[in-house]
N, C-alpha and C positions, 0 to 999 in steps of 0.2 A: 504494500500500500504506500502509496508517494506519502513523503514528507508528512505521515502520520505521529507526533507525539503524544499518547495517551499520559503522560505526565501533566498534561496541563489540563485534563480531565480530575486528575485524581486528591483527594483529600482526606488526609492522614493523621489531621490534630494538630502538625507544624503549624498552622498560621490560622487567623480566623477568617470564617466565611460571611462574606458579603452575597448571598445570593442574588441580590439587584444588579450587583456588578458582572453576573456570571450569565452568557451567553446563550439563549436561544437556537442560536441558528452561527454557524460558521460555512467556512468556504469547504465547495464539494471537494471528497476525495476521488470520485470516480467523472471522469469523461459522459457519460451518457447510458442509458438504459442496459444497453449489452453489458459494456464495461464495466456495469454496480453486477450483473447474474454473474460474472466470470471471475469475478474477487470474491464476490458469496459465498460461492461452489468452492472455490480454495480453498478459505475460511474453514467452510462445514470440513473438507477434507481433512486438514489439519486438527482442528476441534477430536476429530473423530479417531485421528491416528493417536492424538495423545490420551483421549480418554483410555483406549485401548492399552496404552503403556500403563497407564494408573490402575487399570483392571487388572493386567497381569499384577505387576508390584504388590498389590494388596496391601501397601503400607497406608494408602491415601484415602481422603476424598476431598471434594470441595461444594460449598455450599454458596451458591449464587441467587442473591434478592435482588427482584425487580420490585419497588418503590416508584408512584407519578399518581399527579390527578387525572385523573378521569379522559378518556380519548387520546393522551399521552403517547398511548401505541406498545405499553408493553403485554399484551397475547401477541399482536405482531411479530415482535421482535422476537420472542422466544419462540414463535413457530420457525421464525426465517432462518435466525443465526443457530439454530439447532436443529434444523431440517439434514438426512443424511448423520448424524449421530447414532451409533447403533441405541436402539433402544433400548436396549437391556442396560446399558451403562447411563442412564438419563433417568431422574424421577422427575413430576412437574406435581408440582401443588401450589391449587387456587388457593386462599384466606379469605371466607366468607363473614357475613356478619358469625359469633360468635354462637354456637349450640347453647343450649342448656346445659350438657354433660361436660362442655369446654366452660361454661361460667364458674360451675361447680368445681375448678380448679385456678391455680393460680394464671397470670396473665402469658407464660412461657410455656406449659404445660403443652398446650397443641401444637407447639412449635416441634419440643423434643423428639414428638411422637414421628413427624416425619420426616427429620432429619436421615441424607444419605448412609447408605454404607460404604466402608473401602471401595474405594475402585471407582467409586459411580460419579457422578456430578449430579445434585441436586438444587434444582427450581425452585425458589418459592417465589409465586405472585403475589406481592402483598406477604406480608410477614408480620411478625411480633411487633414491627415499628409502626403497625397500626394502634397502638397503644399507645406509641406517646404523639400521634396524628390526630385521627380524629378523636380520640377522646381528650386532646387537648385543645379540637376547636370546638367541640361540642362537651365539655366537662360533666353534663349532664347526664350521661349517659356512665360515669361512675359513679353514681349515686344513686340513679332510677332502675340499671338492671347489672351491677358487675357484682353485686352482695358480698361486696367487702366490708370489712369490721366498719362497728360505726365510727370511731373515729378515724378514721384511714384516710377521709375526706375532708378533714379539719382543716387541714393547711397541704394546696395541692400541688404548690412550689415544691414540697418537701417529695409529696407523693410522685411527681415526674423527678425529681432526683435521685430517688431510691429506684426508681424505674431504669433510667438510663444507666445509674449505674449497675445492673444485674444485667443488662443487656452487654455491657463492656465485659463482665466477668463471664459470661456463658460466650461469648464472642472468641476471649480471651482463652476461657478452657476447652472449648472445640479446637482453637489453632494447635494448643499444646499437646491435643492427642489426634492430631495428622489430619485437622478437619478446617484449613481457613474456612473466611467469608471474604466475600469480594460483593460491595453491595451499587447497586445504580439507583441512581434519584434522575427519571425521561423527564428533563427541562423544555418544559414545552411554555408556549407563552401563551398568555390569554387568549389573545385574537384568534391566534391558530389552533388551541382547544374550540373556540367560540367556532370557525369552521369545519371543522372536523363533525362536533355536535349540531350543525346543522345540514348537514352530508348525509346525515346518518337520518335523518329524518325527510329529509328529501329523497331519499331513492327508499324506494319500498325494500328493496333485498339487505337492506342494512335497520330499518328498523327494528329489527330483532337486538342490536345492540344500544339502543337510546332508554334512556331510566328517564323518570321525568324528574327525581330527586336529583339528578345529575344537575339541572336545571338548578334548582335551589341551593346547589352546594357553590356555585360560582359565587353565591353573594358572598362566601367565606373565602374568596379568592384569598387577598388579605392575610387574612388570619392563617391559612394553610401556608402561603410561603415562608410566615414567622415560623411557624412550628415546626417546616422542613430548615428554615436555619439553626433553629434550632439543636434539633434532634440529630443533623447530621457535625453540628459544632462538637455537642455532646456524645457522640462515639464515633468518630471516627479515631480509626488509633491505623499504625503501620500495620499491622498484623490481618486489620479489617480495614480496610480502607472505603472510602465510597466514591464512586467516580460520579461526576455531575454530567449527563451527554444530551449537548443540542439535540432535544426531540422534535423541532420545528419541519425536519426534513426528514423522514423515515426510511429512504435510503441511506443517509449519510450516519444516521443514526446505529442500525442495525451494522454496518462497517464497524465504525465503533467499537461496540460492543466486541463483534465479534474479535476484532483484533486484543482486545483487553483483557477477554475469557483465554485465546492464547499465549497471552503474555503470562498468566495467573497460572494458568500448568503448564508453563514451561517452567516456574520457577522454582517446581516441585522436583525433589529429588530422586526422581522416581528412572528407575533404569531397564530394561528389556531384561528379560530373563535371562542370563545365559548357559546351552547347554552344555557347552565341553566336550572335546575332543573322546573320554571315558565316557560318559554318558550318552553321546552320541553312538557309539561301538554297542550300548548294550541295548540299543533300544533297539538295535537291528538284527538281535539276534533274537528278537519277539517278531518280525516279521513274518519268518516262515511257521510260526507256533499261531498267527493268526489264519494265515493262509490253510492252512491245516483244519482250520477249526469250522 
């Protein structure tokens, strides 16, 4: 990919975030429609060769969150830059509103539950950082259905402190037992949420994706980008980093990505198996014992 730095994506706790100052939209990495399917396709390749090394290995996994408001584009993204991924080495999980059986535990609980295995690379759409998202634009909603202790909502400064930091420590003890995170915040701007959402209502084959609370939650526009500076000031560390990517262009966007998910197991230490010269010898004198059989 030309003149790609994914460092100027990436945020790690060295410096603080200005999200107003951070980019929407940047200059295309790809020439024109062919030339974004032909960097894709390599992309998936690569993705797919290396999951494959981390599958052997078995020392690994990696845990990748997509984070954005609404139209944003990440089911997009993780159809696209994961398309050609063996399946078997890919988990994806949505984060819906909250069960009953998920209230009835603490706020991480549903998270643990589907957390990858070695080997795998696992998806979450929406994750645990919806805790300190919307229920810190709508606070209301830990009080009216999260049935935490009564005074747990006293002072809710303290309660999103204690939040983010368990999210640092569970972040923190997944890396140290072979499990990064590598998390995305789809930086989409208003306007271009604003057409996206009226796209989707316009063409009959997409209104299956238009909520009309979608509608109501722009008037938190606001309050949701404090919360994402927030949230993302508050844990990002090196070990879990979160990358901010212009979502305004959904080509250029899912490039991105892709190249970053690369970078993230490449810098895993994970090696090909090796047989040996002895191992190799005896594995061939099972050949004629199958042939046999």
């Amino acid at each position: 990919m030309k003149d790609l730095d994914t460092d100027q994506f990436r945020y790690d706790g060295d410096k603080k975030l200005k999200l107003k100052k951070v980019p929407t939209k940047v200059d295309d990495y790809y020439d024109d429609k062919g030339h974004y399917e032909v960097m894709l396709r390599h992309q998936a390749d690569e993705i797919d060769k290396y999951q494959d090394l981390m599958f052997a290995h078995n020392r690994y996994g990696l845990l990748v969150i997509f984070q954005a408001l609404d139209a944003a584009g990440k089911d997009g993204t993780i159809k696209h830059v994961f398309t050609g991924t063996n399946p078997t080495g890919v988990t994806v999980h949505s984060f819906k509103r909250p069960t009953d059986l998920e209230l009835d535990h603490d706020f991480l609980w549903r998270s643990w539950r589907e957390l990858p295995e070695r080997g795998k690379i696992g998806i979450f759409n929406r994750s645990y950082y919806e805790e300190v998202l919307v229920t810190k634009v709508h606070p209301e909603i830990l009080t009216d259905s999260q049935r935490l202790p009564e005074k747990a909502t006293d002072d809710l400064d303290k309660l999103f402190k204690h939040r983010y930091e368990a999210i640092r420590d569970m972040e923190k003890f997944l890396s140290h037992n072979g499990f990064p995170t590598v998390k995305f915040f789809l930086n989409v701007s208003k306007q271009e949420q604003a057409d996206r959402l009226i796209a989707r209502i316009e063409d009959p084959e997409k209104n299956w994706k238009f909520e009309e609370g979608d509608v109501k939650e722009r008037e938190f526009w606001d309050d949701y980008q404090a919360a994402y500076e927030e949230c993302i000031n508050e844990t990002a560390t090196d070990k879990a980093p979160w990358y901010i990517i212009p979502a305004d262009d959904k080509k250029n966007m899912r490039l991105i990505v892709g190249r970053i998910i690369i970078e993230e197991l490449k810098k895993l230490p994970i090696e090909e198996p090796e047989s040996g010269e002895d191992r190799f010898k005896e594995l061939q004198k099972l050949i004629p014992v199958i042939k046999g059989q």
